[in-house]
N, C-alpha and C positions, 0 to 999 in steps of 0.2 A: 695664222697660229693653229688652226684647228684642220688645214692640210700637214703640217710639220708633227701634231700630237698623233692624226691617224696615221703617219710613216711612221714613228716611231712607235707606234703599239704593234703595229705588223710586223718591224724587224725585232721586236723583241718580243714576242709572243711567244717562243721558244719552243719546245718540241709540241705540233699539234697531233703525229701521232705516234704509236710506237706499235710497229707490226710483227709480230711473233711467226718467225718458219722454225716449224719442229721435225724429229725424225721419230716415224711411228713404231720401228721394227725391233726395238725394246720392249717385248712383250712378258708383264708380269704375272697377269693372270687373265684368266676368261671365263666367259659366262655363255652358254649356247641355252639359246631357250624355244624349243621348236629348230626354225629355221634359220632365225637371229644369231648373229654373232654381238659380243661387247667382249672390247682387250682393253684392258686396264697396259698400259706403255711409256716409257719414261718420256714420251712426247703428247701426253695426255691420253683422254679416254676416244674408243674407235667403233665407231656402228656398223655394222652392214648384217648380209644377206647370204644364205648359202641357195645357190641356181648353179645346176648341173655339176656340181661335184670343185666348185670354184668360189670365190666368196666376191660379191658386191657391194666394193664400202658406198656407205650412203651419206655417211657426217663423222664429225669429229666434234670433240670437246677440247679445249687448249683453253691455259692462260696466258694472257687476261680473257677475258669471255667466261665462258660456264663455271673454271675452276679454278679455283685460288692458288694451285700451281699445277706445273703443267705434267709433272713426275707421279704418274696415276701407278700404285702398286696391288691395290685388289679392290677385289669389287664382291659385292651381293645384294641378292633383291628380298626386298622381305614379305612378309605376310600382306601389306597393302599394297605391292604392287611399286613402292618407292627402290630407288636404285642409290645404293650405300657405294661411294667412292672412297677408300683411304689415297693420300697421297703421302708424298716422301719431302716434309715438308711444308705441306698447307692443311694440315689436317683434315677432318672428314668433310666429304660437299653431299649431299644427295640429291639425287634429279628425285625431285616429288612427281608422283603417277598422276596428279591434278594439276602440273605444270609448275615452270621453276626451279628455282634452286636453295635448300639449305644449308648452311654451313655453319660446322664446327669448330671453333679453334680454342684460344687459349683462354676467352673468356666463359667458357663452356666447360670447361675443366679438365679439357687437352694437355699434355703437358708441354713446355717450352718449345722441345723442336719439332714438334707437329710431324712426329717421322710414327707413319701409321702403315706397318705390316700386312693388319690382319682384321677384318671385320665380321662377329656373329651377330645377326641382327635377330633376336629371340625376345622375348618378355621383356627379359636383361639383353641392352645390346653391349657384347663385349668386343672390343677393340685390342690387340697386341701393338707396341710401342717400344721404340727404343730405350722408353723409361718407365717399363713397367706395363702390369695389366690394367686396364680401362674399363668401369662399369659405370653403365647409365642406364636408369630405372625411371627415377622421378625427375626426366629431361637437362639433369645435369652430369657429368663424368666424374668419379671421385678413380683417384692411381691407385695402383696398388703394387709394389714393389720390395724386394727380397728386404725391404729395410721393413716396413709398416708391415709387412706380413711374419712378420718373426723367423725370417729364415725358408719361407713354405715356396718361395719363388727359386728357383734356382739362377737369373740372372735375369735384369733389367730387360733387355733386350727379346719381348716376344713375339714370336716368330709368325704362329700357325695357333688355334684352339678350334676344338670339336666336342660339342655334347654328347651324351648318354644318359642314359637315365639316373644313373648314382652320381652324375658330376658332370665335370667342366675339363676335358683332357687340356692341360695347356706345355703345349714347345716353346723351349725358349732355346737359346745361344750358348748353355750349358745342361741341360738337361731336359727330362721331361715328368712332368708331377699332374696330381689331378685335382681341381677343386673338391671335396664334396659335396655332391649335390644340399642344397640348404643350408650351407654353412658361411658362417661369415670368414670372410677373405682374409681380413687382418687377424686375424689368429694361427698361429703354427699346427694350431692342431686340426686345421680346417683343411690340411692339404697332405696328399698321401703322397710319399715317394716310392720310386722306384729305381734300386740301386743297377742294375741291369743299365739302362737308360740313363744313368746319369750321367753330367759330365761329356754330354755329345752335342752338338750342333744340329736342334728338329728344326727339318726346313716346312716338313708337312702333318698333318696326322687326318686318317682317313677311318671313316666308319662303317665296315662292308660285310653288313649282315650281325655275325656274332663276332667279329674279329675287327682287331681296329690294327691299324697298319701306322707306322713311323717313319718315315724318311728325314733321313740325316747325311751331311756331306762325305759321311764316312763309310755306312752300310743302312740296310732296310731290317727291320726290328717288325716284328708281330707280335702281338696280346690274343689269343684263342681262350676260349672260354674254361675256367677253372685252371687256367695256369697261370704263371709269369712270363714276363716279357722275355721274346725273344730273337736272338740273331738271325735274319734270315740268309743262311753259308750259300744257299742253291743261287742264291738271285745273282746274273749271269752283268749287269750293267755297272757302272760308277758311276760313283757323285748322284744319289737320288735323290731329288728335290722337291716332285710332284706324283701324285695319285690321282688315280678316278676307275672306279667299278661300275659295271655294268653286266648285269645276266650272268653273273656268279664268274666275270673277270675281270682280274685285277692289273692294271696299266700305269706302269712307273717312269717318268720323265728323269733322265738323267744330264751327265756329262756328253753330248754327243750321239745320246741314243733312247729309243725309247725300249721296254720289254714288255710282254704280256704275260698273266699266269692264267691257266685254267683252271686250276684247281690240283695241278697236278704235275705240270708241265713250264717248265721259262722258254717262251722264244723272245729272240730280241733282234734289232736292227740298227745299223748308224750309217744308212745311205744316205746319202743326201741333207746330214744333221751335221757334217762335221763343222767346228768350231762355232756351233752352237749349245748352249744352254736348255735344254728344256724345262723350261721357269714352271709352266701350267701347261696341264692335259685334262683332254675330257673325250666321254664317249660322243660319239652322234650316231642317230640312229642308224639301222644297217650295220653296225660292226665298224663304223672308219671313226677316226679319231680326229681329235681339232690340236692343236697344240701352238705353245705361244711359246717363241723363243728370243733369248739375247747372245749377243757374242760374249764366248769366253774371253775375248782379249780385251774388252771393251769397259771403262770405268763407270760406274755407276748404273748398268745397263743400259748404254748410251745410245747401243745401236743391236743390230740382228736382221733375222729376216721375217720376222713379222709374225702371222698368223699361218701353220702350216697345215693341209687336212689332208687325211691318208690313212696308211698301217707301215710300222715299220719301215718295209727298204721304199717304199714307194709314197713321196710326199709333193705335194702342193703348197706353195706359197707366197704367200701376198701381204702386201699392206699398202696403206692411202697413200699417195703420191706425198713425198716433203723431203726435209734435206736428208744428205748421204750418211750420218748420224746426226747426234747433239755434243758430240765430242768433237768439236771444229775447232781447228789453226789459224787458218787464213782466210783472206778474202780480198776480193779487188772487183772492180769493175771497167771490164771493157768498153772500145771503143761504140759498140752499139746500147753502151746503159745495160748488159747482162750482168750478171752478179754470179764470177765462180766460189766458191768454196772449197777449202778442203779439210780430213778430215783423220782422226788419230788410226782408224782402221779400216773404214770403207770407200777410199778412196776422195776422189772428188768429183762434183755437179756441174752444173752452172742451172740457172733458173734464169729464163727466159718470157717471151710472149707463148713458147711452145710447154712451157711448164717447166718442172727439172727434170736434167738429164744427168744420168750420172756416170763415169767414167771411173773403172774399176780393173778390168783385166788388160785395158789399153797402154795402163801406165806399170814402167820393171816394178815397184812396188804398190801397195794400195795402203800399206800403214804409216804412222807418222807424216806425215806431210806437212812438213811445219811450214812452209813458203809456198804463197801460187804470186803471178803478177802478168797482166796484160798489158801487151807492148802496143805501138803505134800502129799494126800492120792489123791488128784484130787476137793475133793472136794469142799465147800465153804459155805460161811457165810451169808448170807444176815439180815439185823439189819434193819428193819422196828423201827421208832420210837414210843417208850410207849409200842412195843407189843415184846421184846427181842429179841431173834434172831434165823431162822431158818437154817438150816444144810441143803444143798441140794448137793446129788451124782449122778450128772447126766448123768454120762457114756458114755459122748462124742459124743449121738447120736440123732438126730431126734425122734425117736422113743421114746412114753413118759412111756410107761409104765413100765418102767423100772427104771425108776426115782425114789430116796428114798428123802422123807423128813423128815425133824424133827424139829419139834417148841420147843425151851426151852424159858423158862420165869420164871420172878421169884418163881413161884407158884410148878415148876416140876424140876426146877433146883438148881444151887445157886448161881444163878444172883445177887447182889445187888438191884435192880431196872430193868426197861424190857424201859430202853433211853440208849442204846450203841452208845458213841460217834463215836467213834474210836474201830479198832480192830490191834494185832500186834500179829505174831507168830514167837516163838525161832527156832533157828536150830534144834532143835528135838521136832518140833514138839507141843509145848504147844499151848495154845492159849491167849492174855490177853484181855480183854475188859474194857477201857475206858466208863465210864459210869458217868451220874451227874443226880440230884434228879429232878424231875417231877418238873414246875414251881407251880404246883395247890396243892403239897404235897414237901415242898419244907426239910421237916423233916424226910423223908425216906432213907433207908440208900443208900448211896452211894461211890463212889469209885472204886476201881477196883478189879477186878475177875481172876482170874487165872486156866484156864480150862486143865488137862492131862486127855486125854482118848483115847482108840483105834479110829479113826474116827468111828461115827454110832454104837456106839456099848455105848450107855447112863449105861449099868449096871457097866463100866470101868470107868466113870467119877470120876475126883476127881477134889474137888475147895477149892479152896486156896483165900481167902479176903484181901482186904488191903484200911483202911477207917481213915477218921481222928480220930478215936479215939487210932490209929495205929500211926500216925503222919503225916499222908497228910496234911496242910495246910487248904485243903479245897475240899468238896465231888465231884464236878464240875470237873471232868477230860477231857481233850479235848486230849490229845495223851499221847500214850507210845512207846518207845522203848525199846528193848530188848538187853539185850548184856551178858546174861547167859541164863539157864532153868529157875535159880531161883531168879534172878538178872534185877531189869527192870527200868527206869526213866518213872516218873510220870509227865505229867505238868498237870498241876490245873488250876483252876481259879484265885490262889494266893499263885502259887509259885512251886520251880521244890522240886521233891524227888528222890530221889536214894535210892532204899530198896530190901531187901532179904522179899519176898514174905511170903519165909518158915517159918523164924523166927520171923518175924513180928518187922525186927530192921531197924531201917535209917539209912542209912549208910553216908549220904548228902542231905541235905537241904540248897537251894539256892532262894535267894527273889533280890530284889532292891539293899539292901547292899553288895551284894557279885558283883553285877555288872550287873546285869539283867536289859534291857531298861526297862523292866514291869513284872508283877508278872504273867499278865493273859497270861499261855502259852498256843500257837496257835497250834505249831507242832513242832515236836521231830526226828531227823534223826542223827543218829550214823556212823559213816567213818570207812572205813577198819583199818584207821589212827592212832583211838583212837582220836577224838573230838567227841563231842556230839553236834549238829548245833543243836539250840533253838529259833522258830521264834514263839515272841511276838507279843502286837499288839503294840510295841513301837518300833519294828527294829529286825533286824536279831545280834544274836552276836554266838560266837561256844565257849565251853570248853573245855582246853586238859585232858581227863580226868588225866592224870598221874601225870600233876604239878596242880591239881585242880585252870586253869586262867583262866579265862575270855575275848575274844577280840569281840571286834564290828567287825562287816563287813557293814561298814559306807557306802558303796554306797548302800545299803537294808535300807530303812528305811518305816516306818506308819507298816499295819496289815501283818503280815508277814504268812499267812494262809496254805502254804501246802509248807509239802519240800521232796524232793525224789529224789535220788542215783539212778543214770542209771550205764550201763554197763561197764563206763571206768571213773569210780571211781568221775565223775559230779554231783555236788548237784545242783540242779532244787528248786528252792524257786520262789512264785506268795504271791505280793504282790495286793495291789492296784494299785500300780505304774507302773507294767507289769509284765513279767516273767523273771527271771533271771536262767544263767548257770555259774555258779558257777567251773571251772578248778583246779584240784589239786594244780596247779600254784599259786594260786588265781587270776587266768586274769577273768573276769566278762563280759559275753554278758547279752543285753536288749533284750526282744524282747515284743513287745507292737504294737496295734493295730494300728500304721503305718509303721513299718518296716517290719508286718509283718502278715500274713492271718489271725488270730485271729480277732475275731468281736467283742469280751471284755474279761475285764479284771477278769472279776469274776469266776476265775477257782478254783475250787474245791478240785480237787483231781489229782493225777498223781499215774501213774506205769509203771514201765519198764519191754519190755521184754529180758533179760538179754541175750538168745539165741539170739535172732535175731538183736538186735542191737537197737528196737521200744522203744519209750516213748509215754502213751497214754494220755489225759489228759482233764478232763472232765470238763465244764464250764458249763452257762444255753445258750450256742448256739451251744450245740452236744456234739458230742466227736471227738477230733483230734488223729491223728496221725504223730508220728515225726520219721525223717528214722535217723538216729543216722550214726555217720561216722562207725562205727564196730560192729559187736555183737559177742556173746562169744563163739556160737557156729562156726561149720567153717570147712574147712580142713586142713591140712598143710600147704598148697598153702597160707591160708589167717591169718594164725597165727602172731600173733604180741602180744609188751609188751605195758603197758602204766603205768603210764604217760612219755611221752617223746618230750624233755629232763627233766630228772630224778635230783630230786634235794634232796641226799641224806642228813641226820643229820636236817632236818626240819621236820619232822615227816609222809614225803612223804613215801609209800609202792609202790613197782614195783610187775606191775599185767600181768596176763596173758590172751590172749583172741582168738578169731578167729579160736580155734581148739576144738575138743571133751574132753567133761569131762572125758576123763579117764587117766592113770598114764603117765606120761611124764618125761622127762630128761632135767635140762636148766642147761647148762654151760655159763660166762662168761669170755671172756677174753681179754687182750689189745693187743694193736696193733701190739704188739713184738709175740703176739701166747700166751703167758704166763695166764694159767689160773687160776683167783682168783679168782673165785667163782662158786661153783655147789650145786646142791642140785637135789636128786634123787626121783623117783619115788613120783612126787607130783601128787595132782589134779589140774586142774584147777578154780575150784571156793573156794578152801582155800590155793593157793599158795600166796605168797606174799613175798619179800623182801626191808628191812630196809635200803640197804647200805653198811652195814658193809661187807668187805674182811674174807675168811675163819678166817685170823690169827687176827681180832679182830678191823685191821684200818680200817676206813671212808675211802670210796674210791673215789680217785680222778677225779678233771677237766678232762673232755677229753671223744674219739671216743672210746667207747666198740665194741665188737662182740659179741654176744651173740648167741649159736646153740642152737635149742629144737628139740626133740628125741622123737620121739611117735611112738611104733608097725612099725620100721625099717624105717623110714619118716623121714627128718630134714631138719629145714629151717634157716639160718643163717640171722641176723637183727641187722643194728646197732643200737647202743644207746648212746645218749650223753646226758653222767653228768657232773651238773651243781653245782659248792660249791660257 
């Protein structure tokens, strides 16, 4: 009894870790202090060193670890030496100068969505917020917003704020007003407007000398002494975002460029900046600048190129090794356990024993890339959207020369269309592609593709179509599964198919009537079992396929977007509503961004790696990693069966794991010695048993013994089945 309670506390001990890969080159602001670099980045906070005119990251902040999330948007240090973190999200963290960390959230007087701008850390430290200004004096936060201030706010949303000695200049998302110095907040009369200024989007405001400067998404605004605010017409850049002065000049971050003023004069530059953001700039000494950039195309500052240092046409840039952004699609893992990605604009990686590698001008596009997938050969797939999809054999090493590519589209191949949704390959090897028609040519053919060839070897290619005029429903395919070479389910946009490729016959067609929450299928996942799990955007339900039924899995319910089978036989479905792990059993864990490290719910894709026991799983806040209680490779020493306890004649399969794929021996027998059941010389990734006894009965309630046999090795395990 108390070997059978410690196996079952290990296979159900559930995730022991959850590993965080971010991308650092969402830079929102920074802090140079001396020689010190710190970048506040939508992949957390970044340390390093500036040695010969280059930067040396030394560490990194992320959550989970130091910060409560991992989306760092400004930073400041104050009078003791502490270092003030807002994040986008998790509210305030501070690295204390005496070691440590403190944090701010909702019980502090943050308000709900902890989404923090902007940090003055002064007598009064003030905070800008999505919901308002923020002041903490006697170590609690009280809000302050256009409602409680009688109007003196111009919108919830603040941006940027800089003292002066009469006041409190604060930017918000509509305008720009100033506190009075000494004055209480919640009164209208406590805050001075200025019509000039109003009604604009301040991204910054700057204090430089006698003149305080404004950037806004629109134009750059000055305040000179004894006048009113004004336009600044000469300033030669767009979209200014960011400021910083030094030695009587003034340097503005824009759209793609940065400028300088001397006093007298604008130059300005966009070499080397294009389709970046210059989020934050700052001087360093010598005349050269630091600057922190994000991609313009990128959502939520998800990605960029890091930390840039220079002047104008000539820049430098770096950031800490991690993934290709935090806006990821896909993910799979290859036959050597590497783990590709890909990503909405910066292409795709893979992470390795050599680190990550990223793969960006190799591939016809580097944006969207909704689909990657690694075949038997090593190789892989990467599906850039609208432009088909490239073959990349990259031989496991740093060294790039060595590298083979190969772009098919529809033009060299016989693609349907060059928009791969989804990709799925057979046990031997095929490939299918999910594919649906361009929205701007919505008449082009579509459907799915069926690829046999040697990998890399395009003169072996053979493609095989399958389109509504075939009987798809509809061209729009969002996933397939495979459960022959030539045998695959389709889901559509309006409705599932089950079809032989070759022959071009429907074997099953499934819509609303047959019991489907929705027609528009989301994703397709097949069980050792024989069900077929099909997540809609109306709820999760599975079919057996043998008695062709239908059952809801009623605690899954709304867009049921990615589902994937880990290593002990667990279906992983992400909805809106969190992620779910789904037990042979049918016991059903939640795991959602309170019980658990995830920072949202919008995860994308998943993959397991079967050896080791990993499930990876890609969101737009990185990519995670989950330690899984087993994995399939292993020794003897860690061999075990699952599911356990085993609940034969319900369409449960008994699997094998934790040892080498190679031939093995499993006997079963009861507790009298009596053995009834063996089975010789199997593998372990297509062993499986049903239940059933040699002589044909379901085998009974009760404690098995079970020995496995590998190359003169055997490890005895109980097993209790359940009728």
């Amino acid at each position: 009894m108390t070997l059978l309670m410690i196996f079952f506390i290990s296979l159900t001990g559930r995730i022991s870790d959850w590993d965080h890969y971010t991308h650092f080159g969402g830079v929102s602001d920074i802090l140079i202090e001396g020689s010190s670099v710190t970048g506040a980045t939508s992949g957390g906070v970044i340390f390093g060193s500036i040695e010969s005119g280059s930067i040396v990251w030394d560490s990194t902040w992320t959550s989970p670890g130091n910060l409560a999330h991992s989306d760092a948007r400004c930073l400041a240090r104050d009078s003791f030496g502490n270092l003030w973190i807002g994040t986008y999200g998790g509210g305030i963290d501070v690295g204390l100068a005496s070691g440590g960390i403190q944090h701010h959230g909702q019980l502090e007087g943050l308000p709900i969505s902890l989404v923090i701008n902007c940090i003055l850390p002064d007598t009064t430290i003030w905070a800008g917020t999505t919901e308002g200004l923020c002041s903490r004096e006697f170590g609690y936060f009280e809000v302050w917003t256009e409602f409680t201030t009688g109007g003196g706010l111009p919108s919830d949303i603040v941006n940027c704020v800089a003292s002066i000695d009469s006041g409190l200049f604060v930017g918000t998302a509509d305008g720009l007003v100033m506190l009075r110095s000494g004055h209480y907040p919640g009164q209208s009369a406590s805050w001075l407007n200025y019509p000039i200024v109003a009604n604009i989007n301040v991204q910054d405001i700057l204090v430089a000398g006698d003149t305080v400067w404004a950037a806004s998404t629109d134009a750059l605004y000055y305040l000179a002494p004894g006048l009113d605010w004004r336009l600044d017409s000469s300033y030669p850049g767009s979209y200014p975002v960011s400021l910083a002065e030094s030695n009587g000049e003034l340097a503005v971050g824009g759209d793609g460029n940065v400028a300088i003023y001397d006093g007298s004069l604008w130059t300005s530059g966009s070499a080397g900046l294009e389709g970046q953001v210059i989020e934050a700039i700052s001087w360093l000494p010598g005349g050269q600048l630091a600057i922190g950039q994000h991609s313009i195309y990128s959502v939520d500052r998800a990605s960029g190129n890091g930390v840039g240092l220079g002047t104008l046409n000539s820049w430098i840039s770096s950031l800490p090794q991690g993934t290709p952004s935090n806006d990821l699609y896909a993910v799979d893992v290859d036959s050597r356990s590497d783990v590709w990605v890909t990503s909405n604009t910066m292409g795709a990686a893979v992470y390795s024993e050599h680190g990550w590698i990223s793969f960006v001008n190799e591939l016809s596009s580097p944006g969207q890339l909704f689909a990657c997938m690694a075949d038997h050969s090593g190789g892989v797939f990467i599906a850039p959207w609208h432009f088909g999809v490239t073959w990349l054999d990259w031989n496991g090493t740093p060294e790039r020369s060595d590298d083979i590519f190969l772009n098919l589209d529809m033009e060299n191949s016989g693609l349907l269309n060059d928009q791969i949704t989804e990709m799925a390959i057979s046990a031997t090897g095929e490939i299918w592609f999910a594919q649906e028609a361009f929205w701007s040519t919505p008449s082009e053919p579509s459907g799915v593709c069926r690829l046999s060839w040697t990998p890399g070897q395009t003169e072996t290619a053979s493609w095989k179509t399958f389109e509504p005029s075939d009987g798809l429903p509809s061209g729009d395919v969002r996933s397939v599964a495979v459960t022959s070479p030539l045998i695959a389910w389709m889901g559509s946009k309006e409705g599932l198919v089950n079809a032989d490729i070759q022959t071009g016959q429907v074997l099953m067609s499934l819509g609303t009537g047959d019991g489907l929450p929705s027609e528009d299928i989301q994703a397709l996942a097949a069980s050792r079992d024989g069900k077929l799990y099909i997540g809609t955007t109306g709820g999760l339900v599975y079919l057996n396929i043998n008695s062709e039924t239908i059952t809801d899995v009623e605690q899954i319910t709304g867009n049921v977007s990615m589902l994937c089978f880990d290593n002990l036989s667990c279906l992983w479905a992400a909805s809106g509503e969190g992620l779910f792990r789904i037990y042979p059993d049918g016991t059903i864990e939640e795991y959602n961004t309170i019980n658990s490290p995830p920072q949202s719910l919008a995860i994308r894709n998943a993959a397991c790696d079967f050896d080791n026991g990993l499930l990876y799983i890609v969101t737009d806040h990185g990519l995670w990693k989950l330690t899984l209680e087993q994995g399939m490779s292993g020794t003897m020493e860690t061999a075990t069966v699952y599911p356990n306890p085993f609940i034969p004649g319900d369409g449960q399969v008994l699997g094998v794991a934790g040892l080498p794929d190679e031939l093995f021996d499993i006997q079963l027998f009861d507790l009298t010695g009596e053995l009834v059941y063996e089975s010789l010389s199997q593998h372990r990734d297509t062993f499986s048993w049903d239940g059933y006894y040699m002589d044909g009965e379901l085998a009974a309630s009760g404690t098995y013994m079970i020995r496995i046999s590998q190359d003169g090795d055997q490890r005895f395990i109980k097993l209790a089945i359940v009728r």
